[in-house]
N, C-alpha and C positions, 0 to 999 in steps of 0.2 A: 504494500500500500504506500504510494506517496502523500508524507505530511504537506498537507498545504497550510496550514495555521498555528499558530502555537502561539498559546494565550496565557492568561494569569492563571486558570484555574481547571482548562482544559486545553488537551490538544488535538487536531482537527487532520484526519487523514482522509484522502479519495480512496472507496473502494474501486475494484475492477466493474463492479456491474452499476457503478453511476451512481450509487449512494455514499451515504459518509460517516465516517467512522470517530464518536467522540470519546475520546478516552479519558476519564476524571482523574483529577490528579489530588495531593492532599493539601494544597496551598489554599488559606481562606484567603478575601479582600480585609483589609483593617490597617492600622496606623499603630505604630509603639506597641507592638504586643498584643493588639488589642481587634477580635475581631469587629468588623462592622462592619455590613452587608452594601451599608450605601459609598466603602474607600473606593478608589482608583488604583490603588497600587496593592501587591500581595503583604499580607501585615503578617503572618506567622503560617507556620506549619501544625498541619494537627493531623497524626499518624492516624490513619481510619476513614479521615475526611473525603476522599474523594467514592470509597464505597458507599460511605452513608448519604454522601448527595445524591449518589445517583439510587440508592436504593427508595428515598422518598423520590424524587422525581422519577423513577418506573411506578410507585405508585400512585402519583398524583395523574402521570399521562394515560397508564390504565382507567385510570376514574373520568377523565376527560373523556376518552375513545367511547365510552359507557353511553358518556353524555352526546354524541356527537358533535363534540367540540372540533374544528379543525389543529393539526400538529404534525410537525413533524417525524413522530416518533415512529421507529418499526416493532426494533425490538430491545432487550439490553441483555449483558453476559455479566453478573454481580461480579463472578468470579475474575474475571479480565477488567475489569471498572469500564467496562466499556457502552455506549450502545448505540445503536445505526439509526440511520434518519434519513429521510430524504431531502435531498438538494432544495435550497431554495434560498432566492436572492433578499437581501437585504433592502433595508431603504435607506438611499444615502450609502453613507459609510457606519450605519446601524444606531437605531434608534431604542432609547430605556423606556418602558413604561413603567411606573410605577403607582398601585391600588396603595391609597392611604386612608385609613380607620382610626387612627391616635395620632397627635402630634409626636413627633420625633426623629431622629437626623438631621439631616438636610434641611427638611421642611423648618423642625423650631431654631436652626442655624440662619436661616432668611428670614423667617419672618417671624422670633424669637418674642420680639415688642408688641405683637397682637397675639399671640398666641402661647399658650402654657402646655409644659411638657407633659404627654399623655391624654391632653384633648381632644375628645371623639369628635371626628370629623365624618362629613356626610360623604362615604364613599368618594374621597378627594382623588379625581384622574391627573397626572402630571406627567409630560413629556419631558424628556433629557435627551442631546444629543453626545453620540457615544465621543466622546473628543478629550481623552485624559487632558492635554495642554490648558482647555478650559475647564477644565473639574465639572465637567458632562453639563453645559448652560441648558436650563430648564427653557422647552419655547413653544409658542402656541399655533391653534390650527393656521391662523393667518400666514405666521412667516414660514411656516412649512409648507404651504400652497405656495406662496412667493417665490422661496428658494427650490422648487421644484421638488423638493420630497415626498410630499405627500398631499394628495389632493382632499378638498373639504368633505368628498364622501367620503375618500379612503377613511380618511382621521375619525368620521361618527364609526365607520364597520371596526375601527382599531380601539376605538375606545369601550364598546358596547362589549365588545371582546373580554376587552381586558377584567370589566366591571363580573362580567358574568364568570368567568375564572377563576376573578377573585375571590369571588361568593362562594363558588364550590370550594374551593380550599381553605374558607372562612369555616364555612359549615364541619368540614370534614376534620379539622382542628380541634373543631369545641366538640366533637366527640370527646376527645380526649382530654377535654376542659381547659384548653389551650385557647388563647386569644391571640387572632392576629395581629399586631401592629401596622405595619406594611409589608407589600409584595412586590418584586422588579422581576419585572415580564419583558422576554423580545420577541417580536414578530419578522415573518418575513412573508413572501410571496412565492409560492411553489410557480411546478412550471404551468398551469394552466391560468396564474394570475390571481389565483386568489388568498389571499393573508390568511395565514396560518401562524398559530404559535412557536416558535422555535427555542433554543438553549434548553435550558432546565429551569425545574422547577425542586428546588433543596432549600434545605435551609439553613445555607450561604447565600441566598438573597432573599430572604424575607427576616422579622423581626416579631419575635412568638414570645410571647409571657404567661405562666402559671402562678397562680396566688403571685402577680405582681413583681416577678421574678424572674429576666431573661434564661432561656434555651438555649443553649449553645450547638449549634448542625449537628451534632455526633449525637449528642440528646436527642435532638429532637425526633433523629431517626428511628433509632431504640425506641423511643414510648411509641412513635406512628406505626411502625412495623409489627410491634409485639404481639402473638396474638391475645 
């Protein structure tokens, strides 16, 4: 297989028969030691991490496929941390979605002054463009119709997406009496044009609390998984 990507948290091989190959690795995103879902840069190593992302995201994209959510996903190999997907192109040079439920990150780092840490918010949609040099600038339907990325329908089917996702993996959390905080989603466009969910969904990018108490990815797997 040739590698064509190699990223912070995975890396990205062509299979022979036109699909592609993600392979998890055990590097979270954070700063000082310290993970955080919403860094840019890889913040620590956690020995286990790349099985257990991808073990919740096999079963987050089985719960999807259930739902007839569109995704990329085939199949995954636990044991190899790997799992297949189909192709499909980015927008842009790749765009962050992110479902927000409580203030926190980013969100009470911008807008800190009207907003208190842990404030439920009404299903907040926010775009970010993938661009580490700008620490991913959050931007709206308008200048992504502008700048050609993304057109004003696309952006309602991308957001509607995102919202309804998010809800399933809300729901399927507080089985386990877990809250979500937020969730960072990416999308793409397979080859017949239509957006589809892509990357994963682990939790190294979302923000989950029990009695008020962050999860840590490798946790969060274990309790989701357990039967």
């Amino acid at each position: 297989m040739k590698l064509v990507y190699e990223g912070k948290t995975k890396d990205v091989y062509e299979r022979e028969d036109g699909n592609y190959l993600l392979k998890f690795k055990d590097d979270v995103t954070g700063e000082g030691g310290v993970f955080d879902p919403g860094a840019n840069t890889v913040g620590l190593t956690l020995e286990g991490a790349g099985r257990a992302g991808l073990e919740l995201t096999t079963l987050f994209f089985e719960i999807l496929k259930e739902r007839n959510i569109p995704t990329h996903y085939v199949t995954s190999d636990l044991e190899k941390t790997t799992m297949t997907v189909i192709p499909a192109d980015a927008f842009g040079d790749g765009l962050e979605v992110i479902c927000r439920y409580r203030a926190a990150g980013s969100f009470l780092r911008r807008y800190g002054k009207y907003a208190e840490e842990g404030q439920e918010l009404e299903t907040f949609v926010e775009v970010t463009l993938k661009d580490d040099q700008r620490n991913d600038p959050p931007i709206g339907r308008e200048a992504l119709s502008t700048l050609g990325i993304l057109s004003g329908g696309d952006y309602e089917t991308l957001r509607q997406l995102t919202i309804d996702i998010s809800d399933i993996i809300k729901e399927e959390l507080a089985k386990k009496n877990i809250e979500l905080y937020d969730v960072k989603l990416e999308f793409g466009r397979d080859k017949e044009g239509n957006i589809i969910l892509i990357d994963e969904i682990s939790g190294g990018n979302m923000r989950v609390y029990r009695d008020e108490k962050a999860i840590d990815p490798i946790e969060l797997a274990k309790i989701m998984t357990a039967e």
